[in-house]
C-alpha positions as CSV (number, residue, x, y, z in Angstrom):
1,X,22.4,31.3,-28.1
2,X,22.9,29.5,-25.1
3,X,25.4,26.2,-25.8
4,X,24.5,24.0,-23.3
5,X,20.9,23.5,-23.9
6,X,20.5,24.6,-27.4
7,X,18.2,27.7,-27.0
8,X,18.6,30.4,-29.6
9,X,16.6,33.2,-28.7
10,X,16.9,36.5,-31.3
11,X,14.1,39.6,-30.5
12,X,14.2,42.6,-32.7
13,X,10.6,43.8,-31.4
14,X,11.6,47.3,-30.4
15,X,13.9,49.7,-31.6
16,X,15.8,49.8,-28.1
17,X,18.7,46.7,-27.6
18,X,17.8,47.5,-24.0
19,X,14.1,46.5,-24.2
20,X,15.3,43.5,-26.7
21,X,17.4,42.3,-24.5
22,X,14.9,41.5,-22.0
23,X,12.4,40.8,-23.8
24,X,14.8,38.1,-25.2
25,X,15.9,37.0,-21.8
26,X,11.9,36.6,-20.6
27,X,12.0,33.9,-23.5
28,X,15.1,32.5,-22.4
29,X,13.6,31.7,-18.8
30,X,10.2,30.5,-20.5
31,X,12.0,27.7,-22.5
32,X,14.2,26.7,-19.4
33,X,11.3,26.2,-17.4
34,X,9.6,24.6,-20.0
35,X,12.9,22.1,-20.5
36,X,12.7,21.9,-16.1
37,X,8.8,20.8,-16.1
38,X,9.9,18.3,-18.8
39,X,12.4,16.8,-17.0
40,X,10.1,17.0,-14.0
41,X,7.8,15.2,-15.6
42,X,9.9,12.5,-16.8
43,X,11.5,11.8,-13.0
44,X,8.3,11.5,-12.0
45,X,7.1,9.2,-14.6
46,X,10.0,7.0,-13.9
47,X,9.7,6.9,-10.5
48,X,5.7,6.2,-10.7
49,X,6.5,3.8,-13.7
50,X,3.1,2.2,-15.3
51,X,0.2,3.6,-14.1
52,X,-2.4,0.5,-13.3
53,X,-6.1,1.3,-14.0
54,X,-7.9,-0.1,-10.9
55,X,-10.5,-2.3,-12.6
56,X,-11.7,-5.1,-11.2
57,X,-9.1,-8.3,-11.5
58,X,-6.0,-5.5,-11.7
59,X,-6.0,-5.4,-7.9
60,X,-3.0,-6.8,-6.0
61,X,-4.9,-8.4,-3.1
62,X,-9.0,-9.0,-2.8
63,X,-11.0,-8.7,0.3
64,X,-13.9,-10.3,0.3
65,X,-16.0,-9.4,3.5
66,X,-19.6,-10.8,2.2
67,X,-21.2,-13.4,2.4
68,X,-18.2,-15.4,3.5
69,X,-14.8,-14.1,4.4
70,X,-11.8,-14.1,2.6
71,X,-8.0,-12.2,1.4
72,X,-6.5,-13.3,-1.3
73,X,-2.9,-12.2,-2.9
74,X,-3.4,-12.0,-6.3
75,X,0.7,-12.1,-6.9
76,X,1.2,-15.2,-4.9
77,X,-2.2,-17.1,-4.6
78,X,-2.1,-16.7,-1.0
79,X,-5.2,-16.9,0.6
80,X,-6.9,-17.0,4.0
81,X,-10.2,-17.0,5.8
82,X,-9.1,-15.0,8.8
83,X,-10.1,-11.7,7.2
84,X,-10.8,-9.7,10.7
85,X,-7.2,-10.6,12.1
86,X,-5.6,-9.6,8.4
87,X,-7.6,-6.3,8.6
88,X,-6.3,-5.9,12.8
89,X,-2.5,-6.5,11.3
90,X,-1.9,-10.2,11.1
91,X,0.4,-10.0,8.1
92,X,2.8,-12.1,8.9
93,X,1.7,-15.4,7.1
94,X,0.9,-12.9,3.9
95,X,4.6,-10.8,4.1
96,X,6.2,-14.7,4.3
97,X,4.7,-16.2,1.5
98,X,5.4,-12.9,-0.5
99,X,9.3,-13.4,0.5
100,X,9.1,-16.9,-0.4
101,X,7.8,-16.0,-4.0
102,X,9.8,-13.2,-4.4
103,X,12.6,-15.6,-3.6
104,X,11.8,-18.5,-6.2
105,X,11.6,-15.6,-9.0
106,X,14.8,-14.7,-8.2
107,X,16.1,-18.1,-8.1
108,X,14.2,-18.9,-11.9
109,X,15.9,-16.0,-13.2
110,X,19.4,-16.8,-11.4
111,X,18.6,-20.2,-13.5
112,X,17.9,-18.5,-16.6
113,X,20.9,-16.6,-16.7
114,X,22.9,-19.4,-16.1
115,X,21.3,-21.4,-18.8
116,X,22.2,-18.8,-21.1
117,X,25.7,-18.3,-20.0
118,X,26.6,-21.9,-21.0
């Protein structure tokens, strides 16, 4: 029995304690790596958070190249026609109004909050 995770192992296979033992402790490492991958898996998860499939209308900004040109930011409406100078690293118009969003969200739910509070 190991206490601090819960594992409770017993192997009377063979006749020798000897070859029990180990075969006892190869368990023991099995289900500790199996508890490890788990928790692996779960930091990962909640680092990744949602996955997104990446259907058409999921995206977070469209380029549209043909037959006319345009970006558009699907999180703040932002759009432009200068599609050539976004693509060559114009971003600055796009960065600000993503700010500037970010910013009123924070401000609504500042609000919210409040509104709660009293």
């Amino acid at each position: 029995l190991i206490s601090s995770t819960g594992i409770n192992i017993k192997c009377t296979q063979e006749r020798s304690q000897g070859f029990n033992r180990e075969i006892a402790l190869k368990r023991v490492k099995a289900a500790l790596l199996a508890i490890a991958q788990e928790q692996k898996v779960e930091e990962i998860k909640a680092i990744r958070g949602d996955a997104v499939e990446a259907s058409w209308g999921a995206q977070i900004r469209n380029y549209i190249l043909q037959p006319y040109k345009m970006i558009k930011d699907q999180r703040t409406n932002w759009e432009s026609s200068d599609a050539q100078g976004f693509l060559d690293g114009n971003l600055e118009d796009c960065i600000g109004e993503l700010l500037r969003h970010r910013a009123k969200e924070e401000r609504e739910i500042e609000e919210e909050r409040n509104q709660l509070a009293q």
